[in-house]
C-alpha positions as a Markdown table, in Angstrom:
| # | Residue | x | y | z |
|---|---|---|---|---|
| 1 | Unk | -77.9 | -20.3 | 66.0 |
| 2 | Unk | -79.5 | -17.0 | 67.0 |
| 3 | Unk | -79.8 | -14.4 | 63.9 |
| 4 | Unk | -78.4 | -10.7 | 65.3 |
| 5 | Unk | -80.5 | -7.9 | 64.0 |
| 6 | Unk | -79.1 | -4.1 | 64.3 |
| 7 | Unk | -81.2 | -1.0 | 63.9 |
| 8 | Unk | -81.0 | 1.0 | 60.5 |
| 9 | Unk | -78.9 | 3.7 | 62.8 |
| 10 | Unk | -76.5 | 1.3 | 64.2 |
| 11 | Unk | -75.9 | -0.6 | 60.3 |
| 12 | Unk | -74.7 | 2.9 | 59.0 |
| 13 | Unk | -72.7 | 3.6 | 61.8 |
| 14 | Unk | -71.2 | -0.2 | 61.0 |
| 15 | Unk | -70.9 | 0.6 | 57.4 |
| 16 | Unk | -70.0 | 3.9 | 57.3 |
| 17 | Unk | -72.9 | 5.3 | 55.6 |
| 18 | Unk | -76.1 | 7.1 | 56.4 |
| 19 | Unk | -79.3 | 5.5 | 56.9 |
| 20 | Unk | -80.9 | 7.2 | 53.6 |
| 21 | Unk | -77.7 | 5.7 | 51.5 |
| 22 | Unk | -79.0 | 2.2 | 53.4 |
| 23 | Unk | -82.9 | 2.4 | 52.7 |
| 24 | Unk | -81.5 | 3.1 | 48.7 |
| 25 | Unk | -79.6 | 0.2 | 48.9 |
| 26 | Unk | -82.5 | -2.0 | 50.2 |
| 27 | Unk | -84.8 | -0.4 | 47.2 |
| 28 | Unk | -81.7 | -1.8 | 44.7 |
| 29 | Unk | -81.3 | -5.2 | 46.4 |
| 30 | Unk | -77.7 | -4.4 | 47.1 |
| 31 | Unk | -78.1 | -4.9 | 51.0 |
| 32 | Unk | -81.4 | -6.2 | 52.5 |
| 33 | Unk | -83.4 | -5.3 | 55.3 |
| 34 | Unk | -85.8 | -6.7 | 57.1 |
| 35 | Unk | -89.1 | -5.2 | 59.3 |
| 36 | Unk | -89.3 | -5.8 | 62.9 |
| 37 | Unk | -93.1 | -7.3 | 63.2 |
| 38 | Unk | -93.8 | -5.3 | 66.2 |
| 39 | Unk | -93.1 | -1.8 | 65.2 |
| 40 | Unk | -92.3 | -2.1 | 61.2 |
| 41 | Unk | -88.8 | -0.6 | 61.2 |
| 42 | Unk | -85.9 | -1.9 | 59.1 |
| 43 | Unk | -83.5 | -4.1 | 60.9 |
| 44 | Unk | -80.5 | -5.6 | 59.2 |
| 45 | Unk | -78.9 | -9.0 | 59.6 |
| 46 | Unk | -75.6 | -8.9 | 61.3 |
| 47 | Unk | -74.5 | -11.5 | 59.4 |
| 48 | Unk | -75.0 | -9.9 | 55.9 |
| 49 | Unk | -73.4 | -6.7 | 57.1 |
| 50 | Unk | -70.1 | -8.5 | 57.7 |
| 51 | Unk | -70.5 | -10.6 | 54.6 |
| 52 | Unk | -71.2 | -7.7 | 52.5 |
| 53 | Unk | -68.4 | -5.6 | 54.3 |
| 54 | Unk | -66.2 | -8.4 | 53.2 |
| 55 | Unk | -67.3 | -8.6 | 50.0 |
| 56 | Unk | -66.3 | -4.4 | 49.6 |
| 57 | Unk | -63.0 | -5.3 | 51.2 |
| 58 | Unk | -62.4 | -8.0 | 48.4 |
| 59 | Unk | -63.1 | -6.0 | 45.8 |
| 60 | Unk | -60.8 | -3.3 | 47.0 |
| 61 | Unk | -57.6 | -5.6 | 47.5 |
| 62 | Unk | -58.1 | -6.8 | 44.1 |
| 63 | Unk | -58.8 | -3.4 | 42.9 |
| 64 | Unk | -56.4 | -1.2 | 45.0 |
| 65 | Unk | -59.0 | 1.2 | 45.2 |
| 66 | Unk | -60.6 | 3.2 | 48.2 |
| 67 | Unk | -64.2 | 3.2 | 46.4 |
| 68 | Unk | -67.6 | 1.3 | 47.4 |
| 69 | Unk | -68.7 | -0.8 | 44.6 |
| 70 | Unk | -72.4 | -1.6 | 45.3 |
| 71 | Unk | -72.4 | -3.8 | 42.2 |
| 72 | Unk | -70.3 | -6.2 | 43.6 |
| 73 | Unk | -72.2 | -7.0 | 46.8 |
């Protein structure tokens, strides 16, 4: 199975955050990204962005709240 990488840009966009709120994320381990070995930009796993986006949803069922909880992910 082919891994999908998406540009920093279009992982915010999927997220809902900006890219700056992303790159602090991937200095705190709470989403990771990866660097493209051509040009050394951050790419992010498809994959992990819907697993951590269903992680978030989780938390807020259980929690009834409208809040991101980095923590959790």
């Amino acid at each position: 199975m082919e891994r999908r990488y998406v540009s920093i840009k279009e992982a915010a966009a999927i997220v809902g955050v900006t890219p700056l709120t992303l790159r602090n994320w991937d200095k705190k381990g709470v989403l990771t990204s990866y660097r493209n070995p051509v040009n050394n930009y951050r790419v992010y796993r498809l994959d992990q962005i819907e697993l951590f986006l269903r992680k978030i949803e989780n938390s807020k069922n259980k929690r009834g709240g409208r809040r991101i909880d980095i923590s959790m992910a």
